[in-house]
N, CA, C and O atoms as a Tripos MOL2 file, in Angstrom:
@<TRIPOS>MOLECULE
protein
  300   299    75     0     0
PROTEIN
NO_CHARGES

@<TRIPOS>ATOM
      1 N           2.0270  -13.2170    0.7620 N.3       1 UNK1
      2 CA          0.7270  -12.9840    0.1590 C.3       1 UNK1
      3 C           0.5570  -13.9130   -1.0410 C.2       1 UNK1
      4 O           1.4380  -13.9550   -1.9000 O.2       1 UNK1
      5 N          -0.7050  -14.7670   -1.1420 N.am      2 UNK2
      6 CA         -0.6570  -15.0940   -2.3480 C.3       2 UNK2
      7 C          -1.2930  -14.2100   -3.9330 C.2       2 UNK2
      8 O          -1.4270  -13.0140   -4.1920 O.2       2 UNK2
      9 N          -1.5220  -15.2740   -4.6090 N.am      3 UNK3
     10 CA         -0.9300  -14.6210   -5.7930 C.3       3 UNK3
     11 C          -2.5970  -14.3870   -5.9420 C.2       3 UNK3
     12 O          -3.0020  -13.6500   -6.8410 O.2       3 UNK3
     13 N          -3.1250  -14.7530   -5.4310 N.am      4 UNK4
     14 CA         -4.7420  -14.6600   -5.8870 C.3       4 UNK4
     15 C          -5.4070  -13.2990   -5.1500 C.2       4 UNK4
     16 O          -6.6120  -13.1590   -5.3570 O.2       4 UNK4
     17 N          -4.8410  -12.4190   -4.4260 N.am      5 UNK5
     18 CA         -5.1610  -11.2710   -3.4460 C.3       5 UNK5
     19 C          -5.0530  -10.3360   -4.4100 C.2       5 UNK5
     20 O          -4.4430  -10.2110   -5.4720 O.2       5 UNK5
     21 N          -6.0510   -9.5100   -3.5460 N.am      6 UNK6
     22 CA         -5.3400   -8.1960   -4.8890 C.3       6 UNK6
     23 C          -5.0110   -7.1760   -3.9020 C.2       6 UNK6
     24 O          -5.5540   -7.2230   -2.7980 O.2       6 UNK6
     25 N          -4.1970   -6.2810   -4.1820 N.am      7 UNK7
     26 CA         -3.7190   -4.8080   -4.0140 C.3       7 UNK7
     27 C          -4.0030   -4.7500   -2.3020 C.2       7 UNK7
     28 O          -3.2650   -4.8380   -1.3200 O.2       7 UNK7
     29 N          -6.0420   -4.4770   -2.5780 N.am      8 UNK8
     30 CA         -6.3530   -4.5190   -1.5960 C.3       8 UNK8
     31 C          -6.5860   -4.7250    0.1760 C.2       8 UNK8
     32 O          -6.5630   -4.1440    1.2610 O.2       8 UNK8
     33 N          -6.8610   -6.2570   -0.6360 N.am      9 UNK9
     34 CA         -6.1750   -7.0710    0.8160 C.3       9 UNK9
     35 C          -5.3330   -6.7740    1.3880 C.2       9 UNK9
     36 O          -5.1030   -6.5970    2.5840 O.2       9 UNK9
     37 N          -4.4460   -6.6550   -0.1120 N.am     10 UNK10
     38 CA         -2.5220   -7.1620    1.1630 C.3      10 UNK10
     39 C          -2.8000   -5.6930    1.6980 C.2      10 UNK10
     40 O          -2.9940   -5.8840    2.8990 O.2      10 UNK10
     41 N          -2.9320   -4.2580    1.4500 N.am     11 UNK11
     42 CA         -2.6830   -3.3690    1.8360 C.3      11 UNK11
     43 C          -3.6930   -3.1720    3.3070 C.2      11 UNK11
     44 O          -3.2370   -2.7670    4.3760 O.2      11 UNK11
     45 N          -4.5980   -3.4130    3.1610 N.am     12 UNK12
     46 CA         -5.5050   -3.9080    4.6050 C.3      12 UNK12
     47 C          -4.8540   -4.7370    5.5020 C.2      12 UNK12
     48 O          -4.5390   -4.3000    6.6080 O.2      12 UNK12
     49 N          -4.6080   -5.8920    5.1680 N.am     13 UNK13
     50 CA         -3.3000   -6.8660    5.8930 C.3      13 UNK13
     51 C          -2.1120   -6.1700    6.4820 C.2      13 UNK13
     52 O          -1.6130   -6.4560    7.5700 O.2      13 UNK13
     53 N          -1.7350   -5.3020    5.7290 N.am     14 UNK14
     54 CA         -0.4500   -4.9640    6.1470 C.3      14 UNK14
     55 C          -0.8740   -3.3800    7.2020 C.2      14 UNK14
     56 O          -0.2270   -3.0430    8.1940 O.2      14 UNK14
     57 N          -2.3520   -2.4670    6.5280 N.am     15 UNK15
     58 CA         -2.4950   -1.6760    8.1680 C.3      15 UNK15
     59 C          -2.6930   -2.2240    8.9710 C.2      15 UNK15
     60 O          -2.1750   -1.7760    9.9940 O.2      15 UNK15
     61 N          -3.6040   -3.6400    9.1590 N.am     16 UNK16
     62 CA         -3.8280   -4.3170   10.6670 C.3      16 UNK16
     63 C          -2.9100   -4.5900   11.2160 C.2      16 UNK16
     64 O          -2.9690   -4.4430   12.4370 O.2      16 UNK16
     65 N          -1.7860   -5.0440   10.7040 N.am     17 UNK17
     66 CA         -0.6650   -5.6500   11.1590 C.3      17 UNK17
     67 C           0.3140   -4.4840   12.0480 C.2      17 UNK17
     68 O           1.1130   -4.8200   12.9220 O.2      17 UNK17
     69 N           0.0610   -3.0760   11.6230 N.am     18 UNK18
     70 CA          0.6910   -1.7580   12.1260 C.3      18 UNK18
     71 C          -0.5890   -1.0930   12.7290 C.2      18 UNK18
     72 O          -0.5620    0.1370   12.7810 O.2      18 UNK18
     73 N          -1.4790   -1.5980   13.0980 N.am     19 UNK19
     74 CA         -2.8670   -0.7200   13.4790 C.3      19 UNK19
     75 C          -2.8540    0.9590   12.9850 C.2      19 UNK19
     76 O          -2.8810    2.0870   13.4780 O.2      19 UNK19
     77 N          -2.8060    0.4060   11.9240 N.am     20 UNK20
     78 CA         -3.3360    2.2060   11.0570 C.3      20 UNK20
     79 C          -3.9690    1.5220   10.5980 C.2      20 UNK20
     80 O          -4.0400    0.3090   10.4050 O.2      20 UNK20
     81 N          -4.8470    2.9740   10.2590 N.am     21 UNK21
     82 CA         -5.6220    3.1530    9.4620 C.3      21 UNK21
     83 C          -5.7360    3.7690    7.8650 C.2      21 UNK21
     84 O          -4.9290    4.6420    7.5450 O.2      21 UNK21
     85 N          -6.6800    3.3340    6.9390 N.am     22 UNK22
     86 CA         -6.3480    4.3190    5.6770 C.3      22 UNK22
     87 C          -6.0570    5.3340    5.8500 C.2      22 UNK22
     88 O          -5.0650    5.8520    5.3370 O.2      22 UNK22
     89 N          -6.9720    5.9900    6.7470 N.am     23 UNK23
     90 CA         -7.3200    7.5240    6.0720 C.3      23 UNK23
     91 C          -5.8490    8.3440    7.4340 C.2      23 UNK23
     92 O          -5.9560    9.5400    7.7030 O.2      23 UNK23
     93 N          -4.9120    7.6760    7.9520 N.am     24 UNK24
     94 CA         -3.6000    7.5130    8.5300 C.3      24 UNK24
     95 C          -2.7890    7.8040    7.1860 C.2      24 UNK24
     96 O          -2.4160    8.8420    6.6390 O.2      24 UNK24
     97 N          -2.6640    6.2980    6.8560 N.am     25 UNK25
     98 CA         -1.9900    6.3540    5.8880 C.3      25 UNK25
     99 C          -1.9680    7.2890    4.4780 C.2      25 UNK25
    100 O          -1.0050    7.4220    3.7230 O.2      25 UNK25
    101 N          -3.2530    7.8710    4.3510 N.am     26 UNK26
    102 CA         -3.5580    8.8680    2.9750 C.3      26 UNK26
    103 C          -2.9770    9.6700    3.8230 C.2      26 UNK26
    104 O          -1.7820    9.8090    3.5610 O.2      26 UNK26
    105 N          -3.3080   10.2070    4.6610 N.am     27 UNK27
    106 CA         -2.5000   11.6520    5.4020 C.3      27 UNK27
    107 C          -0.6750   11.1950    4.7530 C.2      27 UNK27
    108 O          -0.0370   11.7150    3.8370 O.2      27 UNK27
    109 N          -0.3430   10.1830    5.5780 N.am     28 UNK28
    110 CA          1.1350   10.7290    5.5120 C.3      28 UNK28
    111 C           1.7050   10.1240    4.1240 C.2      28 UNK28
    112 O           2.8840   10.3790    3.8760 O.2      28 UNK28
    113 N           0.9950    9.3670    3.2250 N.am     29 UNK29
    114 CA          1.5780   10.1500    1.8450 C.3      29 UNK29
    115 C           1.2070   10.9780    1.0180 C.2      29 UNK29
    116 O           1.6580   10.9250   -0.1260 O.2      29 UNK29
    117 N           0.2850   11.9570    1.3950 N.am     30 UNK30
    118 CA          0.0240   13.0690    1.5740 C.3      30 UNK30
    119 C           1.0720   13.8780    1.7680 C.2      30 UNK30
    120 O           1.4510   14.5370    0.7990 O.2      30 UNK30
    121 N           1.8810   14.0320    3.2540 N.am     31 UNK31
    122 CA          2.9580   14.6260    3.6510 C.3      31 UNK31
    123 C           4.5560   14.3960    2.6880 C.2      31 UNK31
    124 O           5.5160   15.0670    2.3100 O.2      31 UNK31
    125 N           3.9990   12.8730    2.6260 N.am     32 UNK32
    126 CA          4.9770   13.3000    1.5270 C.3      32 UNK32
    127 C           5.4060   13.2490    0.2500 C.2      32 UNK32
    128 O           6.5340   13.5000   -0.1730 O.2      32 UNK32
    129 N           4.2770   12.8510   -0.4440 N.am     33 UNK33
    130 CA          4.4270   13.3970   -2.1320 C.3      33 UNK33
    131 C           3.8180   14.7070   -2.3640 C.2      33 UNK33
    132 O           3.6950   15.2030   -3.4840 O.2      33 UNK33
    133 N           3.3690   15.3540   -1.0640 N.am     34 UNK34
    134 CA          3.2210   17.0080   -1.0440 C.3      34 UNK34
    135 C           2.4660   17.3720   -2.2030 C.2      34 UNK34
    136 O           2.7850   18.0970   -3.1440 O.2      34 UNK34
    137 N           0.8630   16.4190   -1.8560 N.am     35 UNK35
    138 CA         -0.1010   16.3260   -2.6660 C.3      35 UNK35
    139 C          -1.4980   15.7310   -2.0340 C.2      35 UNK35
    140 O          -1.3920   14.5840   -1.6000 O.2      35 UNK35
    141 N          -2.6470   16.2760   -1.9330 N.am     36 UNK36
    142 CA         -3.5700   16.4390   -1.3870 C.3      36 UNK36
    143 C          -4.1050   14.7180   -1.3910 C.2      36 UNK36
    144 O          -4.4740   14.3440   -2.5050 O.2      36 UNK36
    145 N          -4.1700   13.7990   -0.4210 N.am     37 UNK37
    146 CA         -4.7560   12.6610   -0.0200 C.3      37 UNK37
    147 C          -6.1380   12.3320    0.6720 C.2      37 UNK37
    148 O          -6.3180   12.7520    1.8150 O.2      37 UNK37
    149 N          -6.8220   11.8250    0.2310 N.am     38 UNK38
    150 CA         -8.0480   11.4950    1.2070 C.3      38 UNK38
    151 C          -8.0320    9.9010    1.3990 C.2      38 UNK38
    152 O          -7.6840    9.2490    0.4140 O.2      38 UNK38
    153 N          -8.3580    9.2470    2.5070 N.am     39 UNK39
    154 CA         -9.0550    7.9100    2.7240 C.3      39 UNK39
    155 C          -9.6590    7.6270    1.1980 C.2      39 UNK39
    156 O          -9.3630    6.7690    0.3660 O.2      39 UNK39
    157 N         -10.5120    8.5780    1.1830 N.am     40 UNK40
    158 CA        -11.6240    7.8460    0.3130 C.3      40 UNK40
    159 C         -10.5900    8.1440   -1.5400 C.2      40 UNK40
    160 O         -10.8900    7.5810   -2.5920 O.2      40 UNK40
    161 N          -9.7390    8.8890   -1.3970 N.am     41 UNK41
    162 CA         -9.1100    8.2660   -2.4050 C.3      41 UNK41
    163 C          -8.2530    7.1180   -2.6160 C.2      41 UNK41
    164 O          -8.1300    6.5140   -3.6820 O.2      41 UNK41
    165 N          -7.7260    6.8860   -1.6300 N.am     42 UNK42
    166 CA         -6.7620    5.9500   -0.9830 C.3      42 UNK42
    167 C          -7.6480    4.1930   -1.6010 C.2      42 UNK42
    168 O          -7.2340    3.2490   -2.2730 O.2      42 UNK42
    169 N          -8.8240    4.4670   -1.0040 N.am     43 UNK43
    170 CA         -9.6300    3.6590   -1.3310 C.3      43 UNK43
    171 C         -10.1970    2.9490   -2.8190 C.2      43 UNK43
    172 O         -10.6710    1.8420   -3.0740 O.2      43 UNK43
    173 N          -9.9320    4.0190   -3.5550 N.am     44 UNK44
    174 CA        -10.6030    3.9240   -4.5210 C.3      44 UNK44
    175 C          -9.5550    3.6090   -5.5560 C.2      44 UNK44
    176 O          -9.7370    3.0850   -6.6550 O.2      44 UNK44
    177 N          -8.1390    4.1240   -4.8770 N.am     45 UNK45
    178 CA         -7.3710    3.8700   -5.6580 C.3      45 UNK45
    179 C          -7.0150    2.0400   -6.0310 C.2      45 UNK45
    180 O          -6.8370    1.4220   -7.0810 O.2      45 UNK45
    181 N          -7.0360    1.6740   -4.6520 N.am     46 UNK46
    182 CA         -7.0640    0.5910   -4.1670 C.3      46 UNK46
    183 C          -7.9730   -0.7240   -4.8820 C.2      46 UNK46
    184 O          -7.5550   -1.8080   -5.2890 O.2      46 UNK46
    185 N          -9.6250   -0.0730   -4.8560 N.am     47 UNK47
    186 CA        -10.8200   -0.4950   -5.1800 C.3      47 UNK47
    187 C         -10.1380   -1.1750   -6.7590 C.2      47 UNK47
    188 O          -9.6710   -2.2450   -7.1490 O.2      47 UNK47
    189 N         -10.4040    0.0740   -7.2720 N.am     48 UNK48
    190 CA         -9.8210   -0.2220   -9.0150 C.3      48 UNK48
    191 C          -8.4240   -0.5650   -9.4570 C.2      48 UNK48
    192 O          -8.2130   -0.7260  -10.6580 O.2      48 UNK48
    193 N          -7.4210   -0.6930   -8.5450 N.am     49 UNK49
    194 CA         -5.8380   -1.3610   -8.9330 C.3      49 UNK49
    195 C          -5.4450    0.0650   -9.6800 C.2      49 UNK49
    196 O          -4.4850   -0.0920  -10.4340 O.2      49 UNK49
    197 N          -5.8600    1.1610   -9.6560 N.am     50 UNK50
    198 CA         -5.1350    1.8580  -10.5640 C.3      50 UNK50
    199 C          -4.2640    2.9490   -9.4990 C.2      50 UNK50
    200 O          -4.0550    4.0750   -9.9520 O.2      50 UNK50
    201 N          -3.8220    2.6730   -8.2780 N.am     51 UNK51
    202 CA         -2.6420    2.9310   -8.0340 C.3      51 UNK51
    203 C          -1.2690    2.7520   -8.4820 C.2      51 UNK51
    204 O          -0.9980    1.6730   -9.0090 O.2      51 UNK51
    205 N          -0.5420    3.4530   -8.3840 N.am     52 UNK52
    206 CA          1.2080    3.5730   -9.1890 C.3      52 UNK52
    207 C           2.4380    2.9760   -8.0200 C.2      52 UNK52
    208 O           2.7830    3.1480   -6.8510 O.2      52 UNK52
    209 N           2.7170    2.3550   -8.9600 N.am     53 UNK53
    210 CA          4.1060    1.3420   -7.8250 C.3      53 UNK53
    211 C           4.9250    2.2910   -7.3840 C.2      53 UNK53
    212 O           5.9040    1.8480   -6.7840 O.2      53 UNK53
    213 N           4.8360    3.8200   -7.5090 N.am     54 UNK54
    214 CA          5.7590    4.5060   -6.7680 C.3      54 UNK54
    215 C           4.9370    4.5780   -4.9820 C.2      54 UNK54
    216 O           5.4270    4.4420   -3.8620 O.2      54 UNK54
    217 N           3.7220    4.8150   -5.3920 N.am     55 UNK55
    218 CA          2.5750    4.6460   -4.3680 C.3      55 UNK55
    219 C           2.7510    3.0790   -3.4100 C.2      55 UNK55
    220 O           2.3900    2.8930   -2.2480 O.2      55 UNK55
    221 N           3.1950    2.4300   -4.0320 N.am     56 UNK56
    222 CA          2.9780    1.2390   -3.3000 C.3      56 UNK56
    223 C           4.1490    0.8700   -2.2230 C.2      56 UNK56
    224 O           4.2140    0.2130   -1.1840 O.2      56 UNK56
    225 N           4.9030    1.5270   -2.9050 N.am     57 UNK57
    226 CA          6.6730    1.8140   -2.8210 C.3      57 UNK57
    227 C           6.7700    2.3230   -1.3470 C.2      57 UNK57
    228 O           7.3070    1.7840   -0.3790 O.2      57 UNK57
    229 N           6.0300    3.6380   -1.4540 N.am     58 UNK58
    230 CA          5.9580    4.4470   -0.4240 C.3      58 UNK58
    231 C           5.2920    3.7080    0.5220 C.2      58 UNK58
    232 O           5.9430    3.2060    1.4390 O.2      58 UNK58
    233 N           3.8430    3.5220    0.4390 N.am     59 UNK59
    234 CA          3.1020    3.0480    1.5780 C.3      59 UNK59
    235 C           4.1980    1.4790    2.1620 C.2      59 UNK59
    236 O           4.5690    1.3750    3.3310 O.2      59 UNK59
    237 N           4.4240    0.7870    1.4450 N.am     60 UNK60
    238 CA          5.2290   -0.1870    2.6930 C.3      60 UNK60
    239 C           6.9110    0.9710    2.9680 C.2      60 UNK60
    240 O           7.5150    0.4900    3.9270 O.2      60 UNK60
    241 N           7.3080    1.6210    2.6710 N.am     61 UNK61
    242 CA          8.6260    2.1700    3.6790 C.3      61 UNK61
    243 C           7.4590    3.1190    4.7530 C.2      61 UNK61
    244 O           7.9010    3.5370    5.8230 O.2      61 UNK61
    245 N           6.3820    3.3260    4.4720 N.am     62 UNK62
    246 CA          5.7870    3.9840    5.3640 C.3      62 UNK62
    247 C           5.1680    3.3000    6.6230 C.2      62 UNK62
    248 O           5.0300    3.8120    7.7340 O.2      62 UNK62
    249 N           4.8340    2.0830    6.2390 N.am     63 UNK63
    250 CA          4.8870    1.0540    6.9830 C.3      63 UNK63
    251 C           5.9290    0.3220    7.9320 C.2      63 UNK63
    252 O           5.8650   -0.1380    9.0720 O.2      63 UNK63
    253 N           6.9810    0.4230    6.8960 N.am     64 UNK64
    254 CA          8.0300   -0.2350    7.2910 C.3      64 UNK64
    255 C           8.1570   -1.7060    6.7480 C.2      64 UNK64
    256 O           8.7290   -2.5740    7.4080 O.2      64 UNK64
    257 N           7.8230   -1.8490    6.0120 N.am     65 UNK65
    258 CA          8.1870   -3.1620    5.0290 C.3      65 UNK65
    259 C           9.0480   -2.7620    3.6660 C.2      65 UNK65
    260 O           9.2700   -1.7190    3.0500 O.2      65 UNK65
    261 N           9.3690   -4.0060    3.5460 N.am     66 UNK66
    262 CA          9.9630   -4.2190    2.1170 C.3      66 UNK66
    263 C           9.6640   -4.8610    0.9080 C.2      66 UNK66
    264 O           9.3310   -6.0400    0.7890 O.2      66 UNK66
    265 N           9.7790   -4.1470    0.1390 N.am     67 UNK67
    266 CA          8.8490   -5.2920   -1.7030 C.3      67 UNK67
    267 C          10.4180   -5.8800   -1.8520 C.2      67 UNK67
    268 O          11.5020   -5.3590   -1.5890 O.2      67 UNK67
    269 N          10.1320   -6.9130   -2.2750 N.am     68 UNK68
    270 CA         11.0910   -7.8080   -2.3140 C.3      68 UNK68
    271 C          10.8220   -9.3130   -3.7200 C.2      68 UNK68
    272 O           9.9330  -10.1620   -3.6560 O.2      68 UNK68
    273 N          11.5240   -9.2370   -4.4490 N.am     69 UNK69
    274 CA         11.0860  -10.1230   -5.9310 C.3      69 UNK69
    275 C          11.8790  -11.1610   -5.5890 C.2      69 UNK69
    276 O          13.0830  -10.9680   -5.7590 O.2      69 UNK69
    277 N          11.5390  -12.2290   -5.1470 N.am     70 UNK70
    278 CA         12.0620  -13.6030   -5.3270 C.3      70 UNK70
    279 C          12.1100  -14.3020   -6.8370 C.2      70 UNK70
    280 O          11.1760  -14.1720   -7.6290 O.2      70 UNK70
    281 N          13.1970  -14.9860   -7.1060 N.am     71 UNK71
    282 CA         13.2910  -16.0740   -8.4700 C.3      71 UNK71
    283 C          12.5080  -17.5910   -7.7840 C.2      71 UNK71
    284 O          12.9780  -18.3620   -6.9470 O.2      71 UNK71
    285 N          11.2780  -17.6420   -8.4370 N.am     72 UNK72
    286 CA         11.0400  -19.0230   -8.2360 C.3      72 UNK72
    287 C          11.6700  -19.7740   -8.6080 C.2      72 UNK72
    288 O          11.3100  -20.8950   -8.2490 O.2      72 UNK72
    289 N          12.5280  -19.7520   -9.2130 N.am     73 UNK73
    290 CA         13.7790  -20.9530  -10.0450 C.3      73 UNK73
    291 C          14.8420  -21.2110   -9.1720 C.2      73 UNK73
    292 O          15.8860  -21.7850   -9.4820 O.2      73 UNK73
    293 N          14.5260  -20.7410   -8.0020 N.am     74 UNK74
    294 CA         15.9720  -20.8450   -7.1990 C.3      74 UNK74
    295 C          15.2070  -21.2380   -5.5790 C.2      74 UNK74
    296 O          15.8360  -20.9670   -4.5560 O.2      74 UNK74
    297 N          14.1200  -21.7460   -5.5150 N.am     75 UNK75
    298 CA         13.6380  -22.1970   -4.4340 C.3      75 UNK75
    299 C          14.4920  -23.7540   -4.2620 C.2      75 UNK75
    300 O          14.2630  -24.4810   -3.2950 O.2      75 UNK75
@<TRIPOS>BOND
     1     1     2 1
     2     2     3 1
     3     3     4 2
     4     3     5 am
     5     5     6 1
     6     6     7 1
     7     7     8 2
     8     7     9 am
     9     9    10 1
    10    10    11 1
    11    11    12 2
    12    11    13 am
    13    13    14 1
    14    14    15 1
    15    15    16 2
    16    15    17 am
    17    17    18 1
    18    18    19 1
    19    19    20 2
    20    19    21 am
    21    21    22 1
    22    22    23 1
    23    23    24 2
    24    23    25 am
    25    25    26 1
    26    26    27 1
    27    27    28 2
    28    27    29 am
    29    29    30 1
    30    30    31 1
    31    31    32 2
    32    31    33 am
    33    33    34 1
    34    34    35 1
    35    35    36 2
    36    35    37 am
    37    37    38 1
    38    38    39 1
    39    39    40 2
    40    39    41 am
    41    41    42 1
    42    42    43 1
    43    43    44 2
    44    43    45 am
    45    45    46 1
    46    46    47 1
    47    47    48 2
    48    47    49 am
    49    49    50 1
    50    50    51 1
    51    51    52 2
    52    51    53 am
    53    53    54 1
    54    54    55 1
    55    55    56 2
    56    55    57 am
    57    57    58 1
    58    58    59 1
    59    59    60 2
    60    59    61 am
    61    61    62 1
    62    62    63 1
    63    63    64 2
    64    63    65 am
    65    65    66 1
    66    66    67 1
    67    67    68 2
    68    67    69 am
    69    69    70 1
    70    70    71 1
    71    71    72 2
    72    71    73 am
    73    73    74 1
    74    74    75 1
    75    75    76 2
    76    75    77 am
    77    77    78 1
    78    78    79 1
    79    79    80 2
    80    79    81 am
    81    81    82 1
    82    82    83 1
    83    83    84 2
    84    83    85 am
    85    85    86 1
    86    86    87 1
    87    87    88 2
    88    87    89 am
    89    89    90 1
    90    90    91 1
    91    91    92 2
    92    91    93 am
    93    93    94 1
    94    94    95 1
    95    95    96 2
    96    95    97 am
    97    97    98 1
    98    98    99 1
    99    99   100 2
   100    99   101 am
   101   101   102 1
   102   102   103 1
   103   103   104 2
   104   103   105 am
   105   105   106 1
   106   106   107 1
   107   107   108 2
   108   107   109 am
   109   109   110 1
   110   110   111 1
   111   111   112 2
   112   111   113 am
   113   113   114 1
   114   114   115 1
   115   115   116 2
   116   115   117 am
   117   117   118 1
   118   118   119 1
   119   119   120 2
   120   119   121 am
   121   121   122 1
   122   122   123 1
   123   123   124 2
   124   123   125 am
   125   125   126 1
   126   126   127 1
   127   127   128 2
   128   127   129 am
   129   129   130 1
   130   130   131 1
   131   131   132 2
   132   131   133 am
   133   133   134 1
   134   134   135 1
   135   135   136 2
   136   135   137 am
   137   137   138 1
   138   138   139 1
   139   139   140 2
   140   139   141 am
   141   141   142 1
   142   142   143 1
   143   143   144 2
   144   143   145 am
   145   145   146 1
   146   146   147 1
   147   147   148 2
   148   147   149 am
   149   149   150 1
   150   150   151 1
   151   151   152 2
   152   151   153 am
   153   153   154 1
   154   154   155 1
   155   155   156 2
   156   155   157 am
   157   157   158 1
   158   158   159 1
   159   159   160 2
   160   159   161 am
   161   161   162 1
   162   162   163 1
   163   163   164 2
   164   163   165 am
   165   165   166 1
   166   166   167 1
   167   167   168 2
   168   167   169 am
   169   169   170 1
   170   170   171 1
   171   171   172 2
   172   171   173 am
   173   173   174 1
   174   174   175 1
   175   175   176 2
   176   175   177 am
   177   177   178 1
   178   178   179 1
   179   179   180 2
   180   179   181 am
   181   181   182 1
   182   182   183 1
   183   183   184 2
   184   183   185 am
   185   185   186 1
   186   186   187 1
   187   187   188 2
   188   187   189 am
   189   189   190 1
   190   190   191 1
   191   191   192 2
   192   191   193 am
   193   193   194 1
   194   194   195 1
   195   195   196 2
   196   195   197 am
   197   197   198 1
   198   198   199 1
   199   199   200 2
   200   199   201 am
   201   201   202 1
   202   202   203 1
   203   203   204 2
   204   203   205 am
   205   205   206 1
   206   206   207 1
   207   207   208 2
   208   207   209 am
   209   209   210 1
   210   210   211 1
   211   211   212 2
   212   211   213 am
   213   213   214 1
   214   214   215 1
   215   215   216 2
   216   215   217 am
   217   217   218 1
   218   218   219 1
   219   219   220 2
   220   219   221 am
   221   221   222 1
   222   222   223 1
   223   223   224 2
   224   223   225 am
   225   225   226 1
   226   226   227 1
   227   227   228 2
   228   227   229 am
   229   229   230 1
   230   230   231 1
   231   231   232 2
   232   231   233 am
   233   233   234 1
   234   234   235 1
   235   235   236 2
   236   235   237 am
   237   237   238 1
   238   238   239 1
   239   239   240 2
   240   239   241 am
   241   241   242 1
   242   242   243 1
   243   243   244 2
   244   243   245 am
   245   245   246 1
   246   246   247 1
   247   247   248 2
   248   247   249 am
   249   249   250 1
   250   250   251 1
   251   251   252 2
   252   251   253 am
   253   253   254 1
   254   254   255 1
   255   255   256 2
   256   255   257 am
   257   257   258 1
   258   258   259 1
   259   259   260 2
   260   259   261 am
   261   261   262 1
   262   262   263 1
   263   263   264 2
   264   263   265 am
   265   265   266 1
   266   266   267 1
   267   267   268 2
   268   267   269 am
   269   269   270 1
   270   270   271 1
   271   271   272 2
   272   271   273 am
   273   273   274 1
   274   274   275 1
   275   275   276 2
   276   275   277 am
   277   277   278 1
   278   278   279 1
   279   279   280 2
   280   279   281 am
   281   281   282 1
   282   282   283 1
   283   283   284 2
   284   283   285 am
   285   285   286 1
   286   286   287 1
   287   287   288 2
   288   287   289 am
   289   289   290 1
   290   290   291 1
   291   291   292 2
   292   291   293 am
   293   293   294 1
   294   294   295 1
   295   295   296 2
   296   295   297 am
   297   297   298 1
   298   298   299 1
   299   299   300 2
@<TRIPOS>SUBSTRUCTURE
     1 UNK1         2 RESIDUE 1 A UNK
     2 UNK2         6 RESIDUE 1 A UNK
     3 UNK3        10 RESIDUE 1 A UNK
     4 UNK4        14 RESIDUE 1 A UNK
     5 UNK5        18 RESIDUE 1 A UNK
     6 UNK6        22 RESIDUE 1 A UNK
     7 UNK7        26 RESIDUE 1 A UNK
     8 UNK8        30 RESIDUE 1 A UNK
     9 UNK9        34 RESIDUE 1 A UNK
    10 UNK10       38 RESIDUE 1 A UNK
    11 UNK11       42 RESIDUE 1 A UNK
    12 UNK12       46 RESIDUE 1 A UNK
    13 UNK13       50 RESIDUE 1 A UNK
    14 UNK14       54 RESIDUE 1 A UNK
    15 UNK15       58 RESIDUE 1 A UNK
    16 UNK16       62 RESIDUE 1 A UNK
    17 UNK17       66 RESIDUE 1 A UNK
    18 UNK18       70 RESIDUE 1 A UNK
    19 UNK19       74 RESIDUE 1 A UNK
    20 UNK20       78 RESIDUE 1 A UNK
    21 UNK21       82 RESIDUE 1 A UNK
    22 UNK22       86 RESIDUE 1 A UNK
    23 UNK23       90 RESIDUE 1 A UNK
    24 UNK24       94 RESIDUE 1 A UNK
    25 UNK25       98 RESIDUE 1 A UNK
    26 UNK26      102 RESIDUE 1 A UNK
    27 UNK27      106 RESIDUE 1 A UNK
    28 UNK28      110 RESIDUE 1 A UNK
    29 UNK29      114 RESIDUE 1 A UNK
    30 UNK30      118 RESIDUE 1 A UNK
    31 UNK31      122 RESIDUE 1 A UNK
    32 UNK32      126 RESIDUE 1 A UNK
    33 UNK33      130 RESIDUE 1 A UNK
    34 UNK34      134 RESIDUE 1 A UNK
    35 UNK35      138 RESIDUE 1 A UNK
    36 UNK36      142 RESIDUE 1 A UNK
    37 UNK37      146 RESIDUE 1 A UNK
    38 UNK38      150 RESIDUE 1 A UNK
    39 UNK39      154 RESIDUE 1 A UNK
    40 UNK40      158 RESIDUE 1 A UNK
    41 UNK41      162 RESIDUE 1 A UNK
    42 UNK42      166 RESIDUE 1 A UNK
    43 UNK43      170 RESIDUE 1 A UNK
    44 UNK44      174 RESIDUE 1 A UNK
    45 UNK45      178 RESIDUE 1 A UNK
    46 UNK46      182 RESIDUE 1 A UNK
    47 UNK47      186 RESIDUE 1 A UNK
    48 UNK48      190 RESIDUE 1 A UNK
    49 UNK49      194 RESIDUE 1 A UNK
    50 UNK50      198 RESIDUE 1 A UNK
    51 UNK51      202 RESIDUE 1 A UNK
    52 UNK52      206 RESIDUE 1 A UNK
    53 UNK53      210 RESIDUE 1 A UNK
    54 UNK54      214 RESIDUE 1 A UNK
    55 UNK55      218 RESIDUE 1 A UNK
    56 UNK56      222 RESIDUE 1 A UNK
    57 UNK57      226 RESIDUE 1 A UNK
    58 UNK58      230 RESIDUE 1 A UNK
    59 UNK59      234 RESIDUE 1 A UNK
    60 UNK60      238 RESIDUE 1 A UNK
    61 UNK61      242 RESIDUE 1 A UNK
    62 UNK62      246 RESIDUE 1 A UNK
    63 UNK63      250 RESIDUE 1 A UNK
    64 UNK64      254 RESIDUE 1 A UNK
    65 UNK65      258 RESIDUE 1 A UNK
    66 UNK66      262 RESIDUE 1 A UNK
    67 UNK67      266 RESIDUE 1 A UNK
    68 UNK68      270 RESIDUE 1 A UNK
    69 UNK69      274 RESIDUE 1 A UNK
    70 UNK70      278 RESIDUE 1 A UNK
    71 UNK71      282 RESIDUE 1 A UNK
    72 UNK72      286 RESIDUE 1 A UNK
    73 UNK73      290 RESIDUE 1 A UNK
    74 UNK74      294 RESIDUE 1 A UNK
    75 UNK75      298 RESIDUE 1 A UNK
């Protein structure tokens, strides 16, 4: 992803890529931070960047990806 995307995108990018959907994905971290989810919060969280990296954390193992920090100094 580049560096110019926000939140958004990549997280759209990355349901197409697993054909889910948001309001999929609000359900099952929903299930499991065992706390009430909607699409349209999912969305909004999204909209405004003010989602929490534990959130972000979750949705790619929920996905099945990995966040991963590369050193540009070592390319």
């Amino acid at each position: 992803m580049g560096m110019n995307e926000d939140i958004k995108t990549e997280i759209k990018m990355l349901l197409l890529k697993k054909c889910w959907t948001q309001e999929k994905l609000a359900q099952e971290l929903g299930k499991r931070l065992n706390k009430k989810y909607t699409g349209n919060n999912l969305t909004k969280k999204l909209r405004t960047e003010t989602i929490q990296y534990r959130e972000i954390k979750l949705i790619a193992d929920i996905l099945g990806f990995d966040i991963e920090f590369k050193d540009r100094d070592l390319k």
